[in-house]
C-alpha positions in Angstrom: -41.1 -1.8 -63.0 -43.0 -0.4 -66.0 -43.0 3.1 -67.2 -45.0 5.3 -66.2 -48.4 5.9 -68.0 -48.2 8.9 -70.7 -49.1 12.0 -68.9 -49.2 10.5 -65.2 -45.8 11.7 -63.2 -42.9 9.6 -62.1 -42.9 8.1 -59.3 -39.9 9.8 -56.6 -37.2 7.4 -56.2 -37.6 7.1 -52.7 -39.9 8.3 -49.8 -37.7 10.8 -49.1 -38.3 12.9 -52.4 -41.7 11.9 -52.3 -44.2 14.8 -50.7 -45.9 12.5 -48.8 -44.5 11.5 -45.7 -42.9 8.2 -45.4 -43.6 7.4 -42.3 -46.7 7.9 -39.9 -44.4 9.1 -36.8 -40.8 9.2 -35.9 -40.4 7.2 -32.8 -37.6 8.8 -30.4 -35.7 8.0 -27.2 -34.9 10.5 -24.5 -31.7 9.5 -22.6 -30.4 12.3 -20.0 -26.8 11.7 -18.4 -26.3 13.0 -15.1 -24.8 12.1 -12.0 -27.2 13.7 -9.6 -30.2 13.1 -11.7 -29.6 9.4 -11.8 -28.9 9.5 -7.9 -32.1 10.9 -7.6 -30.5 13.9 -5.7 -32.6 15.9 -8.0 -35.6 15.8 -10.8 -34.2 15.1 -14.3 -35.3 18.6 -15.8 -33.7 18.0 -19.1 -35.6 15.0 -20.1 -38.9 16.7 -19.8 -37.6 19.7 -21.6 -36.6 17.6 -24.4 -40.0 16.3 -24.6 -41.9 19.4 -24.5 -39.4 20.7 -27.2 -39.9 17.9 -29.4 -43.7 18.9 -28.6 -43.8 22.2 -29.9 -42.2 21.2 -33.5 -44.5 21.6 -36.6 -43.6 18.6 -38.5 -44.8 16.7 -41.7 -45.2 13.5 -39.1 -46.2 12.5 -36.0 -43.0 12.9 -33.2 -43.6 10.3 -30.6 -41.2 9.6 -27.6 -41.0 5.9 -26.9 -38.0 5.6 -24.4 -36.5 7.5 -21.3 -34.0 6.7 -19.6 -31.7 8.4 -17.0 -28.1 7.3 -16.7 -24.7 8.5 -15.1 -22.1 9.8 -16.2 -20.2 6.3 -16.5 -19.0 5.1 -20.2 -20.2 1.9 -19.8 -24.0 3.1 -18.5 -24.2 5.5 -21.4 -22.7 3.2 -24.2 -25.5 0.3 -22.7 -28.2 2.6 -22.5 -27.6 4.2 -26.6 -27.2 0.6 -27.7 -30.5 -0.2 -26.4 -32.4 2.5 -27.2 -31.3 2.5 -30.9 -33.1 -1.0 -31.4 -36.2 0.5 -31.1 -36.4 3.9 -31.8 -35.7 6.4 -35.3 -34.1 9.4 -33.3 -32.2 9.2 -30.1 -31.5 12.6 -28.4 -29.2 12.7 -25.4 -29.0 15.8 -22.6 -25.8 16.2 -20.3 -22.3 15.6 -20.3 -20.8 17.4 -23.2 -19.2 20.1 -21.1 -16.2 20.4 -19.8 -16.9 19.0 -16.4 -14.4 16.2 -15.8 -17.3 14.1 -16.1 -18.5 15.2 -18.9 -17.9 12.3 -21.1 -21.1 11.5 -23.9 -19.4 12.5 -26.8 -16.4 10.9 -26.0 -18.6 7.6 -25.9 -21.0 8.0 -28.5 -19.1 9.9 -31.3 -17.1 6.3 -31.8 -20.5 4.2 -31.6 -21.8 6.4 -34.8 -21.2 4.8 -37.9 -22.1 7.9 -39.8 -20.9 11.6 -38.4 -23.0 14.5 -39.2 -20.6 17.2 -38.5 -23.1 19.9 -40.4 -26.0 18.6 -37.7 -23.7 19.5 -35.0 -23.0 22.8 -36.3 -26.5 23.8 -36.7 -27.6 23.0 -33.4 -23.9 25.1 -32.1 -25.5 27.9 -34.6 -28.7 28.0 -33.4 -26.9 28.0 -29.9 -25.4 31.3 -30.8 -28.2 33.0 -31.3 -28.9 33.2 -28.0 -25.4 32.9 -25.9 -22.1 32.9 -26.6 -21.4 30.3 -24.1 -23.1 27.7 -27.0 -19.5 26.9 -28.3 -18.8 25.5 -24.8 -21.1 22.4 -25.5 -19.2 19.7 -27.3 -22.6 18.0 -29.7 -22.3 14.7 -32.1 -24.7 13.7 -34.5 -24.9 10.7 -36.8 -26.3 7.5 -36.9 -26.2 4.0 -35.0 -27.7 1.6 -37.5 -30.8 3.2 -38.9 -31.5 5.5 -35.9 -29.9 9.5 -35.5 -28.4 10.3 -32.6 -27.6 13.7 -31.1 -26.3 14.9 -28.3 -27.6 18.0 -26.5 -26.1 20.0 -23.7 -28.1 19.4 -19.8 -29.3 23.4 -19.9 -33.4 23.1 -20.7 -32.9 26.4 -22.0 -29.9 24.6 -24.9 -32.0 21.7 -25.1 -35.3 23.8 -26.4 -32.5 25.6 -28.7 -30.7 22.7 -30.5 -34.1 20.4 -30.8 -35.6 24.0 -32.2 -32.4 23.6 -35.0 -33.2 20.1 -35.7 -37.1 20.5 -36.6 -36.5 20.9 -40.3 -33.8 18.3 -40.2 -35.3 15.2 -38.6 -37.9 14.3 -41.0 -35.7 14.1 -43.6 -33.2 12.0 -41.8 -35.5 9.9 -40.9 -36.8 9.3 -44.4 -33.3 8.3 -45.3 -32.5 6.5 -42.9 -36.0 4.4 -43.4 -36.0 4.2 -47.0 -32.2 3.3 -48.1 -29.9 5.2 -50.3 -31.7 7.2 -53.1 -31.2 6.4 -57.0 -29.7 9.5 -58.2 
C-alpha cells in the first residue's frame, strides 16, 4: 500500500487499534447446562439473566444474541452444543456446571476444546465475583477461544451471571476485534 499523504494520519494496523468499531454487532450464543432445566423440571433462569446482562452493557457495538440453547449436564451434550454454537456466533457464554456438584462438569469439557486459554479473563470475572461474595472462588470459569469465537463460562447463580458478564463489558469488544481482524502488525 502507499504511504500515507503528508499531513493525513496513518492508518491503524488493524480494526482493533482503530477508533471506529470494527464490526456493526457482536453476535453471541447463550448455552445454559443444567440437569433440571433441560428436563423442564424448572424455567432456565440463567439464560435470561445472561441476556438481560448482556442488555444493560454500554458498548462501542451492537451485542446481539443469536443462539440459546439448554443442555444437561452430559459431556457429550455440552461439547455438541459449544461446537455448534461457535460456527455461528463471536461470543459464546455458558451458565451452570462449574461447581463442585458431582455433575458439575463444563469446564472439564470446554477448557480442552479452547485453542486459546485466557487465564486473565477468568480471573476478572473471579474478581469481579469477590466484590460481592466470597463464595465467587467456589466457581471454576474458562475463557478462550474455539476458532474465532470467545468462550466463557459463567456460574448458574443469575445473581454471578449479572456479575462476571458485568467484568467482561470492557473486554468483549476488544476480543472480538482480534479475533475478527487477525493478529496485529506490531
Amino acid at each position: 500500500p502507499a504511504p500515507p499523504a503528508e499531513g493525513a494520519a496513518a492508518a491503524p494496523c488493524c480494526p482493533a487499534h482503530s477508533s471506529a468499531p470494527p464490526a456493526e454487532r457482536i453476535r453471541v450464543g447463550l448455552l445454559t447446562v443444567s440437569d433440571r432445566a433441560s428436563r423442564g423440571e424448572y424455567e432456565d433462569r440463567s439464560g435470561p439473566a445472561m441476556e438481560a446482562a448482556l442488555g444493560k452493557l454500554h458498548m462501542p457495538v451492537r451485542v446481539e444474541v443469536v443462539a440459546r440453547d439448554v443442555v444437561p449436564d452430559e459431556e457429550d451434550r455440552i461439547r455438541a452444543a459449544v461446537q455448534a454454537m461457535c460456527a455461528s456466533v463471536d461470543v459464546l457464554l455458558t451458565s451452570g456446571g462449574t461447581g463442585f456438584g458431582p455433575r458439575d462438569r463444563t469446564p472439564e469439557v470446554v477448557g480442552p476444546m479452547l485453542e486459546r486459554r485466557a487465564p486473565g479473563v477468568a480471573a476478572a470475572m473471579l474478581a469481579e465475583g469477590l466484590k460481592h461474595t466470597e463464595l465467587a472462588v467456589m466457581a471454576r470459569p474458562v475463557a478462550g477461544t474455539l476458532g474465532t469465537t470467545f468462550v466463557a463460562t459463567l456460574p448458574g447463580s443469575v445473581k454471578a451471571v449479572s456479575e462476571n458478564i458485568r467484568a467482561l463489558q470492557p473486554l468483549l469488544p476488544r476480543i472480538v476485534a482480534l479475533l475478527q481482524s487477525g493478529e496485529c502488525t506490531h
